[in-house]
C-alpha positions as CSV (number, residue, x, y, z in Angstrom):
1,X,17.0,-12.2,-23.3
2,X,15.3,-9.2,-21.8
3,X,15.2,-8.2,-18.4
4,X,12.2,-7.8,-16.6
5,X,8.7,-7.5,-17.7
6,X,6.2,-5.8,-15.6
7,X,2.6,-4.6,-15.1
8,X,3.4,-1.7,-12.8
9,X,4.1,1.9,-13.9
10,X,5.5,2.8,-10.7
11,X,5.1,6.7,-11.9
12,X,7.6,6.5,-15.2
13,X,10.4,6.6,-12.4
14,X,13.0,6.8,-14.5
15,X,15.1,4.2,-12.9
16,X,12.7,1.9,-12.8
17,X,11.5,2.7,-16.6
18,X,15.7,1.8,-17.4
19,X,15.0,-2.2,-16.1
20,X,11.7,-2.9,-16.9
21,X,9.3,-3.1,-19.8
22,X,5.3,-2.3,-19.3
23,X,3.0,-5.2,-20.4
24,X,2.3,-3.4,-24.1
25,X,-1.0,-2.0,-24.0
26,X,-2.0,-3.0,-20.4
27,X,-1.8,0.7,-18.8
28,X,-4.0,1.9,-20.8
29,X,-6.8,-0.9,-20.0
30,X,-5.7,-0.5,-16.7
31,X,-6.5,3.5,-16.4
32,X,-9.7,2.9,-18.3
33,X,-11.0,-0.1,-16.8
34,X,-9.8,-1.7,-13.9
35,X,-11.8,0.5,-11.4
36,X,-14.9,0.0,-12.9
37,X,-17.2,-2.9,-12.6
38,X,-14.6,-6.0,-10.8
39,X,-16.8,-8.6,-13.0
40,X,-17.3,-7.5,-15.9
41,X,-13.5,-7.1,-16.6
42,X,-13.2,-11.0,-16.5
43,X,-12.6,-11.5,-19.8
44,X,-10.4,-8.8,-20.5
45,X,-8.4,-9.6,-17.5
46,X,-8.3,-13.4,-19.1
47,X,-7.0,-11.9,-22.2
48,X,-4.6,-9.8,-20.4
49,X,-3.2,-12.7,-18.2
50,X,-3.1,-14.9,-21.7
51,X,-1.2,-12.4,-23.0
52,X,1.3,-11.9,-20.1
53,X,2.0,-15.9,-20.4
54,X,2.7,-15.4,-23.7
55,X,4.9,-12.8,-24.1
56,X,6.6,-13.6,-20.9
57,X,9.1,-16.0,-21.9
58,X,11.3,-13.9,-23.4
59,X,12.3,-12.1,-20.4
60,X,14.1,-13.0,-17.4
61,X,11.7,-12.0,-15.3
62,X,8.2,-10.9,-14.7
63,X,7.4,-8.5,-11.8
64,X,3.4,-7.9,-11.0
65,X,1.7,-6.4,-8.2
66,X,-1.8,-8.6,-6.9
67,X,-3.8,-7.8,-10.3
68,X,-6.5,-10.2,-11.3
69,X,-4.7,-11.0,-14.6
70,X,-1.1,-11.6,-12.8
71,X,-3.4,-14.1,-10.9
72,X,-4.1,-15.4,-14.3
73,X,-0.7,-15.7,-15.2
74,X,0.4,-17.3,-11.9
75,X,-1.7,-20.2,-12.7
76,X,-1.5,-20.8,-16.2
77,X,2.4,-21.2,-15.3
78,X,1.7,-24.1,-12.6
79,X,1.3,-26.0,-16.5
80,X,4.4,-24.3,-18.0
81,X,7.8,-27.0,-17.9
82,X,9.8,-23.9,-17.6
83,X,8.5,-21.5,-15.8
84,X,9.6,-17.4,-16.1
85,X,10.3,-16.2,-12.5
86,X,7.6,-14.3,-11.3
87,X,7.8,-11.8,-8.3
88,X,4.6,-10.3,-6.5
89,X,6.1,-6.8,-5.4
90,X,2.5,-6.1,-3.8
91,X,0.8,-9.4,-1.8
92,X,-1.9,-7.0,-0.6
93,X,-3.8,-10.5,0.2
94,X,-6.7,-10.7,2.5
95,X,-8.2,-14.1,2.4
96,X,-10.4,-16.0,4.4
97,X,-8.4,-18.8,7.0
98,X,-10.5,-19.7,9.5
99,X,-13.8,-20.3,6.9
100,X,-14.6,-23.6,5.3
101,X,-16.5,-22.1,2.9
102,X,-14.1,-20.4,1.1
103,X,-11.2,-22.9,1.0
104,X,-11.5,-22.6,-2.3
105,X,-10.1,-19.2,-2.6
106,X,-6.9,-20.9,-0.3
107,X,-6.8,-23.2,-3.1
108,X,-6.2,-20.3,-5.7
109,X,-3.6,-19.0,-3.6
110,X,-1.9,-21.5,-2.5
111,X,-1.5,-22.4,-6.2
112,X,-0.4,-18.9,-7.3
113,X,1.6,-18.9,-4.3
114,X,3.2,-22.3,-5.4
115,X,4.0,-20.9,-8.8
116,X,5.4,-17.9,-7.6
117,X,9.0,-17.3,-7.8
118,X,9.1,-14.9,-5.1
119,X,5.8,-13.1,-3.0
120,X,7.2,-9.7,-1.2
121,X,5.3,-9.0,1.9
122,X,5.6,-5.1,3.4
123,X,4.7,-6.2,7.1
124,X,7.2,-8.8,8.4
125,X,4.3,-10.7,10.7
126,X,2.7,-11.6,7.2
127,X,5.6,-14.1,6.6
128,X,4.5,-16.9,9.0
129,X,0.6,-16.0,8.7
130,X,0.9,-16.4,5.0
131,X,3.0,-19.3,5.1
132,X,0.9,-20.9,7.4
133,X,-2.6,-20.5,5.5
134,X,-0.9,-21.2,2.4
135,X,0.9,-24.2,2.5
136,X,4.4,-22.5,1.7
137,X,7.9,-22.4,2.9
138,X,8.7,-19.2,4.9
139,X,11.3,-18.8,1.8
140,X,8.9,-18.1,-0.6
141,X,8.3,-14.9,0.9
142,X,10.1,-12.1,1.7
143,X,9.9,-9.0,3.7
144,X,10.8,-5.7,1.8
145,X,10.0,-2.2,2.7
146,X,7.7,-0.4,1.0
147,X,8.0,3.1,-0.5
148,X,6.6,6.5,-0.9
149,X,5.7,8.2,-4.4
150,X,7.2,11.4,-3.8
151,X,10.2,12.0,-6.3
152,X,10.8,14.9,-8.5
153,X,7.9,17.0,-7.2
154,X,8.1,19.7,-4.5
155,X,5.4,20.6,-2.6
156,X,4.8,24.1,-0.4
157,X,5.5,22.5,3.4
158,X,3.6,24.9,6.2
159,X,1.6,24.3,9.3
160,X,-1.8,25.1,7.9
161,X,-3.1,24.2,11.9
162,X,-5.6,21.3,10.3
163,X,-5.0,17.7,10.9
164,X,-5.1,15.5,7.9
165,X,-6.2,11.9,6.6
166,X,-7.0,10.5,3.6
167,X,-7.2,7.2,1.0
168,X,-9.7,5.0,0.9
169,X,-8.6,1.0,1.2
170,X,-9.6,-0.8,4.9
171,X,-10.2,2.8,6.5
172,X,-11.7,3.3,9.6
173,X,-13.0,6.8,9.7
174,X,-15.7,6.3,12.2
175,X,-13.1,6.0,15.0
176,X,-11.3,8.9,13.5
177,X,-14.5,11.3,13.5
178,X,-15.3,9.8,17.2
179,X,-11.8,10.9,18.1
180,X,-12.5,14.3,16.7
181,X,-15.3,15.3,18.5
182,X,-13.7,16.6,21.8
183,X,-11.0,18.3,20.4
184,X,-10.4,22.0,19.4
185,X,-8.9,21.3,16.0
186,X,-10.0,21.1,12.6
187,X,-9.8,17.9,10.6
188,X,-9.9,17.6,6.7
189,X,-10.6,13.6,5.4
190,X,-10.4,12.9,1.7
191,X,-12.0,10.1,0.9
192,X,-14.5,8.4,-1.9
193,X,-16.6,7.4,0.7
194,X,-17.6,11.2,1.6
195,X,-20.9,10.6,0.9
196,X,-21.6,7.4,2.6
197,X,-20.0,9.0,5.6
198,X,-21.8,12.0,5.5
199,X,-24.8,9.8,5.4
200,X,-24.5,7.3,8.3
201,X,-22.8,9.3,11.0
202,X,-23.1,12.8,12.9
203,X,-19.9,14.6,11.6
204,X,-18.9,16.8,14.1
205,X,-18.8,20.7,12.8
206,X,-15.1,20.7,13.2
207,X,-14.7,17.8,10.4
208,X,-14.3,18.5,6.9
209,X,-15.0,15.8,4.4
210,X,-14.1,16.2,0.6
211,X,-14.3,13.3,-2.1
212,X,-12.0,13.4,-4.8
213,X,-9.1,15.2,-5.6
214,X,-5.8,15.0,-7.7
215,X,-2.5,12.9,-6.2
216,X,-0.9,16.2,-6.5
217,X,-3.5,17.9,-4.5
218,X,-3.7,15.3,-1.8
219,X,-0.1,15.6,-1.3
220,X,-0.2,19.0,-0.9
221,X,-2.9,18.9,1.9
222,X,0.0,16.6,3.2
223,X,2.4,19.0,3.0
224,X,0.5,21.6,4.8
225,X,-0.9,19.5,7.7
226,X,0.1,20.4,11.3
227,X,-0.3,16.2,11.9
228,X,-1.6,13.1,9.7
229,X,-3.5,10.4,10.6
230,X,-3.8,6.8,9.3
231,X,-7.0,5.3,10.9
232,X,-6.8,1.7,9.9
233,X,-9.3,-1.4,10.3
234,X,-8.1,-3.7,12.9
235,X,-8.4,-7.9,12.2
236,X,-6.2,-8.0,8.4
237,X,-3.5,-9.8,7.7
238,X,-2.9,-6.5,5.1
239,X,-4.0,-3.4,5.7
240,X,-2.3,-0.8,3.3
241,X,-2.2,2.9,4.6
242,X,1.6,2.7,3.6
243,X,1.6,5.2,1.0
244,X,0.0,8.1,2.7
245,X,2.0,7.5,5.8
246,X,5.3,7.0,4.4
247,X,4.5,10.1,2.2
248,X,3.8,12.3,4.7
249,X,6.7,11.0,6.8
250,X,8.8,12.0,3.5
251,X,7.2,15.5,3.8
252,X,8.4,15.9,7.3
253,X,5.2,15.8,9.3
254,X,4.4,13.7,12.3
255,X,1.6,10.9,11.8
256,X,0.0,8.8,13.8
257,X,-1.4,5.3,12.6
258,X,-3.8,3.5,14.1
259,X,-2.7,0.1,12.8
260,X,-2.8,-3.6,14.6
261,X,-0.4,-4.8,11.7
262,X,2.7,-3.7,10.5
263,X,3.3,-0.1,10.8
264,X,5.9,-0.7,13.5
265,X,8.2,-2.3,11.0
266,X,8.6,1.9,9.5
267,X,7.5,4.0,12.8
268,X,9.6,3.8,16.2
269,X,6.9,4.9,18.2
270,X,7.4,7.8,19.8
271,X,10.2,9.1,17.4
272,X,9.0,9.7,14.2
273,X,5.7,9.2,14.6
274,X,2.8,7.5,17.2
275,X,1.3,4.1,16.2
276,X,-2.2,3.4,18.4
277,X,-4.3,-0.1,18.5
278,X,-7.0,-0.2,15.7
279,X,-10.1,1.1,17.2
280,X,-8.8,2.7,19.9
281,X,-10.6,6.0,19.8
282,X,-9.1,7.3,23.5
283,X,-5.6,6.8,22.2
284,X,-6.3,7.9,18.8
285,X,-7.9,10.9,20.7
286,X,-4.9,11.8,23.1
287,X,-2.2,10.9,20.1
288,X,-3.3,13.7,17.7
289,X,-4.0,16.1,21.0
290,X,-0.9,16.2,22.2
291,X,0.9,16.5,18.9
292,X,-1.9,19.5,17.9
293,X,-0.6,21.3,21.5
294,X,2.9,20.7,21.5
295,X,3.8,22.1,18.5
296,X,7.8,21.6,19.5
297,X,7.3,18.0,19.8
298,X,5.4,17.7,16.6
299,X,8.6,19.2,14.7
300,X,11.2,16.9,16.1
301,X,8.9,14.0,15.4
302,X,8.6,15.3,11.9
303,X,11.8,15.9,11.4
304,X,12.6,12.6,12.4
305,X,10.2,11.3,10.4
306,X,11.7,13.2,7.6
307,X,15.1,11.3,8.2
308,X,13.6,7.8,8.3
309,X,11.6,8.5,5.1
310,X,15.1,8.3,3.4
311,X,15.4,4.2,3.9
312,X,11.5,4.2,1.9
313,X,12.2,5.9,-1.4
314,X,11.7,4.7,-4.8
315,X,15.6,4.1,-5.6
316,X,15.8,2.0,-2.3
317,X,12.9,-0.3,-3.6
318,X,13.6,-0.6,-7.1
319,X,17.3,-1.2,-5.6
320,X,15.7,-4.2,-3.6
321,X,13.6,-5.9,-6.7
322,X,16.7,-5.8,-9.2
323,X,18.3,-7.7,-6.9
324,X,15.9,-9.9,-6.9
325,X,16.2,-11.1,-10.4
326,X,20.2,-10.4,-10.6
327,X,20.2,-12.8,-8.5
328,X,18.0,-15.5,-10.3
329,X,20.0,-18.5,-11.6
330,X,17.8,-21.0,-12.8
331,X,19.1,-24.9,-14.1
């Protein structure tokens, strides 16, 4: 039997390449389609998921992330006698729990849930709220940290005396910019919604916005960043943001999250980095000031940073997930 079959890349690490197997063909729908138009990949999603089912039984384990066809697959094995464990290594799930008119949609999860073998969760709280909503035993899910993408690449560290954000998912850029406005320093945001901000608010002269740019280019306005910032909606039970965080922590800068979720599970506050209430534009505001000013504090909270960054790297993750199915022993 073969080990593991997945549907995520996770950048050709090569450790990760040595224990898993790419759904055949999948990638390349995935780069060509999947950010396009949500419906009209239905089908091909359906075909996708079909295929996953099918193939699936021959290996010991299949490890997705939150896809539409792993969905797909989730449910087609509620109707399988023997079902292949399946582990979600990314339940970025934001669902509806208080709305009657979508209990539907906790329908479809708590069946995918159900036929789940394992769901990860990268924010510890998510553990009862998910259980909870969904029917489950706290057991079906587990906390894991998540990880940077940062491995065999170097990138030109420096304080280029700018303060940095950038991604796009559950972003809250308006109290960012608000929180910009009374302070001396420059602030560059990348972001696909450039436009759409640039449209609906005053940006203040001292805020640069650019659109889109290359991973490798992103993470090299990381790397020369005097501080980052994560500006994150409040009121999600998931709220992403990890990946640019945990990156620049990797990097050795000091960021400051604005987060009502789970970003204390990977920053002690006040040691390697500053984590403020969602929406709080005064804290926000007084966060990146004193880290732009005290330029001594903002290198031992890097450095720091820098040192924690270690427990988040690819090798600890894929570490974690193997474990996962070594440790499967079904009837």
């Amino acid at each position: 039997m073969l080990n593991i079959l997945t549907t995520q890349k996770k950048f050709d690490h090569p450790i990760w390449k040595e224990r898993t197997e790419l759904l055949p063909g999948y990638w390349e729908y995935f780069e060509s389609s999947h950010y396009k138009h949500w419906n009209k990949t239905l089908l091909k999603d359906l075909y996708w998921g079909i295929k996953l089912f099918m193939i699936s039984k021959k290996y010991k384990a299949v490890v997705t992330g939150s896809e539409r066809l792993s969905l797909i697959f989730a449910l087609m094995q509620c109707f399988r006698k023997k079902r292949v464990p399946h582990i979600f290594i990314q339940s970025m799930w934001n669902f509806p729990i208080n709305t009657s008119a979508k209990r539907w949609k906790l329908l479809l999860w708590r069946l995918v849930t159900h036929s789940a073998f394992k769901v990860l969760v990268f924010d510890r709280r998510q553990i009862k709220i998910y259980s909870k909503a969904l029917k489950a035993q706290e057991n079906k899910f587990q906390f894991i940290y998540s990880h940077t993408s940062i491995y065999g690449k170097s990138y030109m560290r420096s304080d280029g005396n700018y303060v940095f954000s950038g991604g796009n998912t559950n972003r809250d850029y308006e109290t960012l910019i608000e929180a910009s406005r009374e302070l001396p320093y420059q602030f560059l945001i990348v972001t696909t919604e450039a436009d759409q901000l640039l449209n609906r608010l005053d940006i203040p002269k001292n805020v640069t916005l650019k659109c889109r740019i290359s991973e490798d280019e992103f993470n090299q306005l990381i790397a020369k960043a005097s501080v980052v910032v994560v500006p994150l909606k409040g009121g999600l039970i998931e709220s992403g943001g990890r990946l640019v965080y945990l990156n620049a922590m990797t990097l050795g800068k000091p960021v400051v999250v604005a987060d009502d979720n789970g970003a204390l599970d990977y920053i002690r506050n006040g040691t390697d980095g500053f984590v403020v209430k969602s929406g709080d534009i005064a804290e926000l505001r007084k966060s990146i000031d004193l880290l732009m000013r005290n330029r001594k504090l903002a290198s031992v909270i890097g450095n720091n940073a820098e040192k924690s960054a270690v427990a988040f790297s690819p090798e600890a993750f894929f570490k974690e997930i193997f474990a996962f199915v070594d440790n499967i022993h079904l009837p």
